[in-house]
KEZA-130603 format. One line per field, with one value per residue: residue number from 1; x, y, z of N, C-alpha, C in turn. Coordinates in pm, whole numbers. Layout:
! residues N
k <- c(NUM_...);
nu <- c(X_...);
nv <- c(Y_...);
nw <- c(Z_...);
cau <- c(X_...);
cav <- c(Y_...);
caw <- c(Z_...);
cu <- c(X_...);
cv <- c(Y_...);
cw <- c(Z_...);
This chain:
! residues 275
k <- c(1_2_3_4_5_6_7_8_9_10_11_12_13_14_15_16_17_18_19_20_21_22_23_24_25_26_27_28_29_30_31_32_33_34_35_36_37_38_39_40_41_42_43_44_45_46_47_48_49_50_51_52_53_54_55_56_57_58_59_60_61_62_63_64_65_66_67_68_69_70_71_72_73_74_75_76_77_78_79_80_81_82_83_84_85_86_87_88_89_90_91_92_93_94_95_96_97_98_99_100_101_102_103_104_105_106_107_108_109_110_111_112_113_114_115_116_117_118_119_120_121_122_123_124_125_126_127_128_129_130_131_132_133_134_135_136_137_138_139_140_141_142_143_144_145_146_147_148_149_150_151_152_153_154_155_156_157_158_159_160_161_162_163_164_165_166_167_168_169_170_171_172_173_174_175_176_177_178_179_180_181_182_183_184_185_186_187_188_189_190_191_192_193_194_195_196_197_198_199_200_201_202_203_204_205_206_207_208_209_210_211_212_213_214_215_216_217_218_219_220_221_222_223_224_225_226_227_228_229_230_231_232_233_234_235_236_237_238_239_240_241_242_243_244_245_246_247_248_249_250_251_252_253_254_255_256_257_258_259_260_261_262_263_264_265_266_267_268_269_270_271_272_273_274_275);
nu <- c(83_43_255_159_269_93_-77_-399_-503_-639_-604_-483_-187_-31_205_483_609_357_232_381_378_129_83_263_166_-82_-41_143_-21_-36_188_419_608_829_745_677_533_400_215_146_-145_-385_-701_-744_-862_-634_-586_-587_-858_-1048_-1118_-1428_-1735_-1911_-1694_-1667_-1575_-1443_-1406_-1190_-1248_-1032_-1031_-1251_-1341_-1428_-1375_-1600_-1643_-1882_-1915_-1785_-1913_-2131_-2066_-2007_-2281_-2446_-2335_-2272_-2108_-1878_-1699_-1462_-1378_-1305_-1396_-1342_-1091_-1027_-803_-648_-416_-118_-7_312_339_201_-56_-390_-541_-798_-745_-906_-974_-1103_-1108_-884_-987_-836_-709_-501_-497_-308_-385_-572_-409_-270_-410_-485_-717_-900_-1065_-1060_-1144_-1228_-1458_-1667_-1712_-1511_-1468_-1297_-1383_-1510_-1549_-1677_-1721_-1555_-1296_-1015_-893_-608_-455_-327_-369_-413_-183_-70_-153_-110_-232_-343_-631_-806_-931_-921_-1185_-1184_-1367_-1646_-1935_-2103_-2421_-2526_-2445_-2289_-2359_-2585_-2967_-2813_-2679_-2791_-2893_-2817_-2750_-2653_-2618_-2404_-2061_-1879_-1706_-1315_-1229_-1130_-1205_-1359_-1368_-1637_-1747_-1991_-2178_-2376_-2590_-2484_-2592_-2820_-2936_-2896_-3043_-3286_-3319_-3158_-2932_-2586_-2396_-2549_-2860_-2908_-3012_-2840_-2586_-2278_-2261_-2106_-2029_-2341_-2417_-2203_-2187_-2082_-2033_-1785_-1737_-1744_-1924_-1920_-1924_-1605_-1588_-1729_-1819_-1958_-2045_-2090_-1817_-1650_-1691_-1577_-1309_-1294_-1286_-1131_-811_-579_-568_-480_-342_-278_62_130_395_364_211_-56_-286_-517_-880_-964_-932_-794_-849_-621_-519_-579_-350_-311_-387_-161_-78_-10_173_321_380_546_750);
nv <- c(-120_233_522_831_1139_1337_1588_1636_1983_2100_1940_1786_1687_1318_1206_1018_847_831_633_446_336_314_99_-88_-143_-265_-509_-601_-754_-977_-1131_-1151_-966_-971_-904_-663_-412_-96_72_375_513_665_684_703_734_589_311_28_-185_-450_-766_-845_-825_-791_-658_-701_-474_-300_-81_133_347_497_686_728_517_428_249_22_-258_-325_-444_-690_-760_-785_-976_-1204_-1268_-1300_-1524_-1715_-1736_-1875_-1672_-1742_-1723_-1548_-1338_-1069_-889_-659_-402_-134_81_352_591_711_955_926_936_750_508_314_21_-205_-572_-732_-1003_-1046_-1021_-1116_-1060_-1183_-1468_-1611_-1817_-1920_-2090_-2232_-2421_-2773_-2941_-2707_-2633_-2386_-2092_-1857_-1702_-1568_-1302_-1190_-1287_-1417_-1753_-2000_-2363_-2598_-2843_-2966_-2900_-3024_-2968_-2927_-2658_-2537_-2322_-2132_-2077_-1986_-1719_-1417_-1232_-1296_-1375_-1638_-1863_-2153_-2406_-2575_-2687_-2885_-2729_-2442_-2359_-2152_-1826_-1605_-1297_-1300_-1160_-950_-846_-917_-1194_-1599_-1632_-1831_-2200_-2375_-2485_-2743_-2940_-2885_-2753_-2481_-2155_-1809_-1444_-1383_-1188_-1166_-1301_-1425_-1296_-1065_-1217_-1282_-1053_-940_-1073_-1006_-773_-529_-364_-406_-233_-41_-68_-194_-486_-622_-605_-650_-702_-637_-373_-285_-267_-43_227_470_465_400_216_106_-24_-177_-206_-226_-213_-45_312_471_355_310_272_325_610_692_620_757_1009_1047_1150_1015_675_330_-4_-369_-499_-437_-544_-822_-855_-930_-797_-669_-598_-476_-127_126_419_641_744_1078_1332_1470_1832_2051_2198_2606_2591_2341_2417_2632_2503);
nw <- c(0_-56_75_209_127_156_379_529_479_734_953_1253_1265_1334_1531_1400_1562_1743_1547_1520_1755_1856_1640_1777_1963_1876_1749_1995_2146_2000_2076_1909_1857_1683_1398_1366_1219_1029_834_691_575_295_185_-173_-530_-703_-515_-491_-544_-480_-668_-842_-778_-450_-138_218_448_744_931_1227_1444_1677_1807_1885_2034_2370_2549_2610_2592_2444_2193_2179_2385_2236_2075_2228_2298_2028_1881_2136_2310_2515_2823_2798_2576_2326_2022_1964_2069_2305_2416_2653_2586_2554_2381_2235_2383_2603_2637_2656_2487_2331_2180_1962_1848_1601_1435_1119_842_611_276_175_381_600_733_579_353_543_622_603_526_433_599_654_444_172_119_-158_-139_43_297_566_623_815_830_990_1026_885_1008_1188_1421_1392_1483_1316_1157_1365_1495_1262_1209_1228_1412_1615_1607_1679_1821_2007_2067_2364_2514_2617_2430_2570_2745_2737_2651_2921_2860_2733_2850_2768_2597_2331_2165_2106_1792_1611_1575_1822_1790_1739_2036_1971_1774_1565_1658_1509_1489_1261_1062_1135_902_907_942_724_501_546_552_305_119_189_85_234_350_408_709_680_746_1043_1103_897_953_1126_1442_1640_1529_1503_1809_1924_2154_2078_1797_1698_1539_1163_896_583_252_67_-216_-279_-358_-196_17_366_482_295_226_481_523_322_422_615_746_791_796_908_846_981_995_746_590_561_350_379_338_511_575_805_932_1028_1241_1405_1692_1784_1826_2180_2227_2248_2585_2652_2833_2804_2525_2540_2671);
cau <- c(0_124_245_98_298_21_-160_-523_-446_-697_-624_-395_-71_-16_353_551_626_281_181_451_343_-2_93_336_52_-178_76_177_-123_-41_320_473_668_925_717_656_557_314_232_-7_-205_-477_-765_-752_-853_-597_-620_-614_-994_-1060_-1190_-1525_-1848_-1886_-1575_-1673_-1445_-1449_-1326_-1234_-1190_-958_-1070_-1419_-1356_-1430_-1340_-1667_-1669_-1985_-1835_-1724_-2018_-2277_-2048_-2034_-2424_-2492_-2244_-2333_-1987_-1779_-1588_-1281_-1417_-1349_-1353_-1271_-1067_-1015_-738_-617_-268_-116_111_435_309_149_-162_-466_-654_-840_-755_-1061_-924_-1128_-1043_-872_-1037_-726_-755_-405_-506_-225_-481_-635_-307_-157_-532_-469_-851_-993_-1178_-1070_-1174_-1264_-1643_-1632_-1722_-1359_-1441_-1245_-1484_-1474_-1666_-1674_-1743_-1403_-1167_-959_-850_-464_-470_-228_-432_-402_-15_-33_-252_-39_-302_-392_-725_-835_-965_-949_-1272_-1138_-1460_-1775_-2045_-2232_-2578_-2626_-2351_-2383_-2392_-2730_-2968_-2836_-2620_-2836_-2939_-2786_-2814_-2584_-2587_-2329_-1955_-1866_-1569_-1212_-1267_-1056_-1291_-1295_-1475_-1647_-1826_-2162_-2178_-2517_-2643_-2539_-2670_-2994_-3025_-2912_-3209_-3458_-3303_-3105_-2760_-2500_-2355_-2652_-2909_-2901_-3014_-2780_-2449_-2183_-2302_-2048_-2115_-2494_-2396_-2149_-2268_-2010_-2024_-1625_-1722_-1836_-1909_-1942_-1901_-1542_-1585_-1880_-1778_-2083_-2100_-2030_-1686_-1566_-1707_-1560_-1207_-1189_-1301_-1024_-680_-528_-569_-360_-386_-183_124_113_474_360_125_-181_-388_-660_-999_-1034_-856_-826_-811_-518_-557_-505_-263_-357_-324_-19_-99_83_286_419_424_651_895);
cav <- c(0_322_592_930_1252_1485_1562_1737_2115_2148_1842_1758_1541_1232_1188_873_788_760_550_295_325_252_-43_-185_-185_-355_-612_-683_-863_-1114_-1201_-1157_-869_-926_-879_-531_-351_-56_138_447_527_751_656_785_684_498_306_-116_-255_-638_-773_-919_-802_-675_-703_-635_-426_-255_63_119_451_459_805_721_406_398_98_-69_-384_-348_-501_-788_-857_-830_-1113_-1314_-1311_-1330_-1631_-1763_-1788_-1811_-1549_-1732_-1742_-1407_-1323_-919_-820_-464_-377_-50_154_433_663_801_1061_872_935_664_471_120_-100_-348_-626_-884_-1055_-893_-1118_-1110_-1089_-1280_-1509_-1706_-1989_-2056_-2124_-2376_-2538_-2941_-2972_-2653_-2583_-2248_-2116_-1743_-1684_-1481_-1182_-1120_-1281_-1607_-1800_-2130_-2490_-2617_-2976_-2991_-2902_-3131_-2932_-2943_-2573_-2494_-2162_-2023_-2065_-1860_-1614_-1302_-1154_-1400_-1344_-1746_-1918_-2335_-2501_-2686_-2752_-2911_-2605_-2396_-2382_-1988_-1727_-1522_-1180_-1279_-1177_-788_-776_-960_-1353_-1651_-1645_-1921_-2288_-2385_-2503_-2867_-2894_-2949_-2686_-2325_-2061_-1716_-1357_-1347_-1026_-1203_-1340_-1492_-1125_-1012_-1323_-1314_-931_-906_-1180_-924_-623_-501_-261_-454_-162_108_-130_-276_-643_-674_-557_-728_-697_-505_-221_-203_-200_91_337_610_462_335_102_125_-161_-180_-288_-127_-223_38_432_521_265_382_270_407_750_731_653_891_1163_1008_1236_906_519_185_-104_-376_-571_-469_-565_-977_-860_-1009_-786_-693_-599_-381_-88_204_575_605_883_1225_1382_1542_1957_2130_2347_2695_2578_2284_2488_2718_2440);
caw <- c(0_-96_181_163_127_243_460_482_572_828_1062_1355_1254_1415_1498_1336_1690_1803_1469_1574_1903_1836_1561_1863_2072_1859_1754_2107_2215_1958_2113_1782_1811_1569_1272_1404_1110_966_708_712_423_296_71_-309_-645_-719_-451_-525_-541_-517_-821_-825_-639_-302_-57_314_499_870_1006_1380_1468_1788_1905_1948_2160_2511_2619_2733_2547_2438_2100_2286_2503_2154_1986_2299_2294_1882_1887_2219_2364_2685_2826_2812_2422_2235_1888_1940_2200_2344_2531_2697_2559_2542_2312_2300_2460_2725_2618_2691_2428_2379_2077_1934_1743_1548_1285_1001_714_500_139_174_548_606_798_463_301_585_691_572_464_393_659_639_309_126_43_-282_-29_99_429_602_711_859_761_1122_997_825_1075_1228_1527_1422_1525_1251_1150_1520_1475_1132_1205_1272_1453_1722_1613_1680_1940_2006_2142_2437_2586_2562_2366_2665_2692_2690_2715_2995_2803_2694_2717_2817_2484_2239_2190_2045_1628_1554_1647_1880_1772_1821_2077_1947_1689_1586_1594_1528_1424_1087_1066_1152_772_849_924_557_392_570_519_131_87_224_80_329_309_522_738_657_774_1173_1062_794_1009_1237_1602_1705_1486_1578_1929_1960_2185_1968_1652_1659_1395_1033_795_453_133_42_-340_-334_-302_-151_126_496_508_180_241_623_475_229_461_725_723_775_800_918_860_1076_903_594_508_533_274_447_351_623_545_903_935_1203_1231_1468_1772_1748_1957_2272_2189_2355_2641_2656_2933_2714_2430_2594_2745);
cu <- c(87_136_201_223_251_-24_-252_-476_-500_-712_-502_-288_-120_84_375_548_490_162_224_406_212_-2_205_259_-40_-137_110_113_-70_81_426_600_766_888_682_665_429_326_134_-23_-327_-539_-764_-837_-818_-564_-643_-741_-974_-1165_-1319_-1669_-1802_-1748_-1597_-1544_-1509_-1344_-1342_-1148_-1168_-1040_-1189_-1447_-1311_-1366_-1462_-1710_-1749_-2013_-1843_-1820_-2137_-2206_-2013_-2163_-2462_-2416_-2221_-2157_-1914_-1729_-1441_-1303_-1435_-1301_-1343_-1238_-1049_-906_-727_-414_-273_12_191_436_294_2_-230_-557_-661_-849_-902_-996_-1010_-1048_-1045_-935_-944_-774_-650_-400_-385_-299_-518_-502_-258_-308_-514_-604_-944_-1091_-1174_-1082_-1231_-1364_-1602_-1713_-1591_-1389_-1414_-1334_-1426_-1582_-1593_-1689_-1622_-1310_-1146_-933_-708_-449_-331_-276_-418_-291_-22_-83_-152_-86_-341_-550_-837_-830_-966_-1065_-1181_-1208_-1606_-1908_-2147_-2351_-2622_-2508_-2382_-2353_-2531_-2815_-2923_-2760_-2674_-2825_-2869_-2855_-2763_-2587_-2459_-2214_-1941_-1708_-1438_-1209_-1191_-1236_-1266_-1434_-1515_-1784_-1962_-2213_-2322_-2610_-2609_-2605_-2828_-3063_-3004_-3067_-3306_-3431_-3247_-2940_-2736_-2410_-2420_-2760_-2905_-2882_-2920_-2635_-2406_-2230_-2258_-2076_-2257_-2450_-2318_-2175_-2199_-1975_-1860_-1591_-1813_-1824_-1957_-1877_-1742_-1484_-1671_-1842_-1840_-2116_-2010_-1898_-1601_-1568_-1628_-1354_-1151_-1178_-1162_-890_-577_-598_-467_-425_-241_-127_106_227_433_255_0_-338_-508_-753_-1022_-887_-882_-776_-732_-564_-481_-435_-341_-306_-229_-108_40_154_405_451_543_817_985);
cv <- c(124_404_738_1019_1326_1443_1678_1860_2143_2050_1828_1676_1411_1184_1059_797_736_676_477_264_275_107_-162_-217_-273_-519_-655_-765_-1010_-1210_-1251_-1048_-834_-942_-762_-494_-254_26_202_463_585_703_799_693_565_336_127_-190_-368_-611_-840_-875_-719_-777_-592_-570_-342_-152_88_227_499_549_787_605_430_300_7_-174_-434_-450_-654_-852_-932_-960_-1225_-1397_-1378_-1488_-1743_-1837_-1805_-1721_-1590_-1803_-1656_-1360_-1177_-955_-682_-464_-205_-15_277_457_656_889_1014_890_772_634_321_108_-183_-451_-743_-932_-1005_-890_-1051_-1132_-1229_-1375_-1607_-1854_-2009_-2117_-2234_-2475_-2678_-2966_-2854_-2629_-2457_-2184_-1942_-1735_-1538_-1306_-1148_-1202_-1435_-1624_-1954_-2253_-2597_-2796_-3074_-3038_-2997_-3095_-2902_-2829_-2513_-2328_-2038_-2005_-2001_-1778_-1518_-1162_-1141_-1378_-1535_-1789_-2095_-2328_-2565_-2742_-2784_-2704_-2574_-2356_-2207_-1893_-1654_-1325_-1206_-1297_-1020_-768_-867_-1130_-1446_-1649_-1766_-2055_-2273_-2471_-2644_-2823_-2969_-2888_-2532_-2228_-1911_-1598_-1414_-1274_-1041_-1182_-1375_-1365_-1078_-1124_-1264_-1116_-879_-998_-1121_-782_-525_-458_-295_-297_-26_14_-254_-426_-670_-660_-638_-651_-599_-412_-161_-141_-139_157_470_577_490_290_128_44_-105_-237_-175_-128_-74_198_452_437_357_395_331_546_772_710_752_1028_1171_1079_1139_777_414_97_-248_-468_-612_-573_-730_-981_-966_-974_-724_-599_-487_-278_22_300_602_739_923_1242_1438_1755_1995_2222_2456_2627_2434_2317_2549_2662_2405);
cw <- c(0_19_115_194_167_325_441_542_753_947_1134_1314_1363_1369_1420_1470_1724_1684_1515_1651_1905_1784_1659_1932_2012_1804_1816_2157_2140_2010_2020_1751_1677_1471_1292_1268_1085_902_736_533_439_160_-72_-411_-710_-631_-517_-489_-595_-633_-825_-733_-522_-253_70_397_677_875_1154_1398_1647_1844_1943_2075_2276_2599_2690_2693_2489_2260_2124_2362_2335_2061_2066_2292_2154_1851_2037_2288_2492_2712_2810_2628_2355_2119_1870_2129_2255_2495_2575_2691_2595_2448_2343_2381_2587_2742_2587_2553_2436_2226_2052_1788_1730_1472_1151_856_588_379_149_290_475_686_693_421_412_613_585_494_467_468_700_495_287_86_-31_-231_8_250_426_703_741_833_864_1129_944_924_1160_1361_1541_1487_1430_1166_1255_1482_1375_1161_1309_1334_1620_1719_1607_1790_1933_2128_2224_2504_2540_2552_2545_2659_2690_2731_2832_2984_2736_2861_2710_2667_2352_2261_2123_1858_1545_1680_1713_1766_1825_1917_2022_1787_1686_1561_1586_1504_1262_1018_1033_962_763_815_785_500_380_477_346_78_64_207_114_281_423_545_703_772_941_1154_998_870_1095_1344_1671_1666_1522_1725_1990_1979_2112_1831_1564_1510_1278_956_660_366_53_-93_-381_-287_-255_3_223_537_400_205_407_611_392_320_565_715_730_850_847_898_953_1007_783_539_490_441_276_370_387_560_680_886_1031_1180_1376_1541_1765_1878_2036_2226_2318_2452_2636_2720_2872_2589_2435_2666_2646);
């Protein structure tokens, strides 16, 4: 992805330092460090569009997140999961500066996933949507997808399926059968939700029904879905307007499908102006 030269006149920088600083932070969870790598970038024109139909994409704009999980609790419930079973996580960083924000990491649904490429039988696999999904009947359990996945965005079944998360029903209800155990699982941007709602008409990421969970239930509207084949969809128009973008390890050319508006600096007061 290409790096930008400008920048919009009328917006705040955001140092180099606290890009790294941000892309070390969201990289550290996975315990990977030494692929430490990012790249900023700003939507244009030219600008590399997948080929074929729609291609869902996600935007997670740092500055708006709170930290209250609420992300996190609605795909415990919609997916009916444990707590020690999470397909976004959210942690708590800070800058170079020392300034405070909260990360949200699902899954990045690689154009390039490195789990489809090592999975033995395909039970990780690309739906002609852009998203890695999983075919739960397949997998074997080797857990050789968790180990690629340069995200840590994968979870192993280790236990027998529970009978009701307990985020339902305050963050929404089970929508998906249960998972057999001995199984990888992961996010996948509540796929049944667009199916069901293109069926009946429905604009995935305009449309409540048709959207990933998390996005409905953001009380600041962090997250924006859409179709990022389509200029007009929520996430295209919310990148271009964006003064900048990341996305996380580009250089292993992965890929990712989510990407994140990185926080603004804190403004100088006089008194550090003046030091």
């Amino acid at each position: 992805m290409e790096k930008d030269s400008e920048n919009k006149p009328a917006g705040k920088n955001v140092s180099r330092r606290d890009l790294l600083k941000v892309g070390a932070a969201l990289l550290g969870v996975t315990g990977l460090t030494q692929f430490v790598g990012l790249n900023t970038l700003k939507v244009r024109a030219s600008e590399t569009i997948d080929e074929g139909g729609r291609k869902w994409g996600m935007l997670i704009d740092i500055n708006k997140c709170i930290g209250c999980n609420y992300c996190t609790y609605a795909c415990q419930a919609i997916n009916n999961l444990a707590d020690d079973m999470l397909y976004n996580v959210v942690t708590a960083e800070e800058t170079q500066s020392g300034e405070e924000f909260f990360l949200s990491r699902p899954c990045m649904q690689c154009a390039e996933a490195p789990c489809v490429h090592v999975c033995p039988v395909e039970a990780t696999y690309y739906r002609p949507d852009g998203i890695v999904a999983m075919n739960y009947d397949r997998c074997i359990g080797c857990r050789y997808c968790q180990v690629a996945c340069p995200y840590g965005a994968r979870v192993f079944n280790w236990k027998e399926p529970i009978e009701l998360s307990p985020k339902v029903p305050d963050f929404g209800t089970p929508e998906l059968k249960n998972r057999p155990r001995g199984v990888v699982e992961k996010c996948h941007f509540c796929s049944h939700r667009i199916d069901e709602g293109l069926e009946n008409g429905l604009t995935p990421g305009v449309d409540a029904q048709a959207t990933p969970a998390c996005v409905v239930v953001c009380p600041t509207n962090a997250r924006i879905f859409g179709d990022t084949n389509d200029p007009q969809s929520p996430i295209s128009i919310a990148r271009a307007e964006a003064t900048v973008t990341l996305r996380l390890r580009e250089e292993l050319s992965t890929e990712p499908r989510v990407y994140y508006i990185p926080p603004n600096p804190k403004p100088e007061t006089q008194e550090e102006a003046g030091s």
